[in-house]
FIROKE-443509 format. One line per field, with one value per residue (C-alpha): chain; residue number from 1; x negated, y negated, z negated. Coordinates in nm, 2 decimals, padded with zeros to 4 digits, m for minus. Layout:
BEGIN
chain	(A_...)
resi	(NUM_...)
u	(X_...)
v	(Y_...)
w	(Z_...)
//
This chain:
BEGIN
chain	(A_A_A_A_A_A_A_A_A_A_A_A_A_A_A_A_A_A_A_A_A_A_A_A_A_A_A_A_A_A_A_A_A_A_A_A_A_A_A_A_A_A_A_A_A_A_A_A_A_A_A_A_A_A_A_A_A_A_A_A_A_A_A_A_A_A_A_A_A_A_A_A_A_A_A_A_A_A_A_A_A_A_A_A_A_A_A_A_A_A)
resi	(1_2_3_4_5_6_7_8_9_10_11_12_13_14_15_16_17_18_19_20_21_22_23_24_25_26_27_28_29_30_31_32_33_34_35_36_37_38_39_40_41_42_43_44_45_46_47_48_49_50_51_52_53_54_55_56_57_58_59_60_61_62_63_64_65_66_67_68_69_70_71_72_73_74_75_76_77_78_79_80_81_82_83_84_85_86_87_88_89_90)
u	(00.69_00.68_00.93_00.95_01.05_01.31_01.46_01.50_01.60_01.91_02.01_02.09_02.26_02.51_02.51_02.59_02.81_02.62_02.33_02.34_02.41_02.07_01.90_02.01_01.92_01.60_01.45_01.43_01.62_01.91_01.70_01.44_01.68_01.85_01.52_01.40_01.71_01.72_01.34_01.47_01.73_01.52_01.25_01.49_01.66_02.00_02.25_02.31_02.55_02.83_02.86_03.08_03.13_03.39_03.28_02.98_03.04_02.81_02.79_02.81_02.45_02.44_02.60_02.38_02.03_02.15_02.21_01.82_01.72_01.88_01.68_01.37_01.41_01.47_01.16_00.94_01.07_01.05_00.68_00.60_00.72_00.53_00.25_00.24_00.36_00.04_m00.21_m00.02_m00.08_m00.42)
v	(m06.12_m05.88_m05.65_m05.42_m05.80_m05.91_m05.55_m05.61_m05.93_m05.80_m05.49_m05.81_m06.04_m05.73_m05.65_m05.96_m06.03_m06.36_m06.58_m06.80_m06.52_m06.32_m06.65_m06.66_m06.33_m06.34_m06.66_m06.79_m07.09_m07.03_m07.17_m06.90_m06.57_m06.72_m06.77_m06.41_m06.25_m06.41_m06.30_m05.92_m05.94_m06.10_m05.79_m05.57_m05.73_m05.66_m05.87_m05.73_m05.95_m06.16_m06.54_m06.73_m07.02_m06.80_m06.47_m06.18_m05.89_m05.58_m05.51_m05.14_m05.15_m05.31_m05.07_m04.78_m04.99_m05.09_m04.67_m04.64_m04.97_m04.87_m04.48_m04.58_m04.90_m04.59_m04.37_m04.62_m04.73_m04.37_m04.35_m04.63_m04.52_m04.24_m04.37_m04.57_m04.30_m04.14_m04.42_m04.44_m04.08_m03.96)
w	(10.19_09.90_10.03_09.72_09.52_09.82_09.76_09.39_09.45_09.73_09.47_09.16_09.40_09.49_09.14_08.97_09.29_09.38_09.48_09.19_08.92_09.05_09.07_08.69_08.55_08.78_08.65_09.01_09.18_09.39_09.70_09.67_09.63_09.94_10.09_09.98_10.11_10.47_10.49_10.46_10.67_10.92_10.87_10.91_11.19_11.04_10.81_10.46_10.31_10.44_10.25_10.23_09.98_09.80_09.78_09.95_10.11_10.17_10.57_10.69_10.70_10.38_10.21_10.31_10.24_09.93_09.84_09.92_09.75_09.44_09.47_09.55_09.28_08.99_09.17_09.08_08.75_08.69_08.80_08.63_08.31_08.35_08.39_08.09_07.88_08.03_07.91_07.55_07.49_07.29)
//
């Protein structure tokens, strides 16, 4: 499992406030960001989200992994944009 993709994958479902909306704006089916967020939750050993048919819901322990998903998500957007702003200069 690529955690740091399962990660990404957990902070668009929250943000577009479903399975099928991430899967959307991801380019990935529905089946496989289902598939991606069950594998994290079972690495962590701790349920993120509670689905229904109607609606999620961050857990407790959600909530406060998806705080440090969305930091270390901008760290390394931020280091990675460095970076190439490193290579592009003379």
């Amino acid at each position: 499992m690529d955690r740091l993709h399962s990660m990404r994958v957990f902070a668009k479902v929250v943000e577009r406030g479903s399975l099928a909306g991430a899967a959307r704006e991801l380019d990935l089916s529905p089946a496989v960001v289902t598939r991606l967020l069950a594998d994290l939750e079972a690495h962590l050993g701790a349920r993120l989200l509670n689905r229904t048919t109607r609606r999620l819901a961050l857990t407790e322990v959600g909530d406060a992994y998806l705080s440090r998903v969305r930091q270390i998500l901008a760290d390394i957007d931020e280091a990675e944009a460095l970076a190439g702003a490193a290579v592009r200069e003379p």
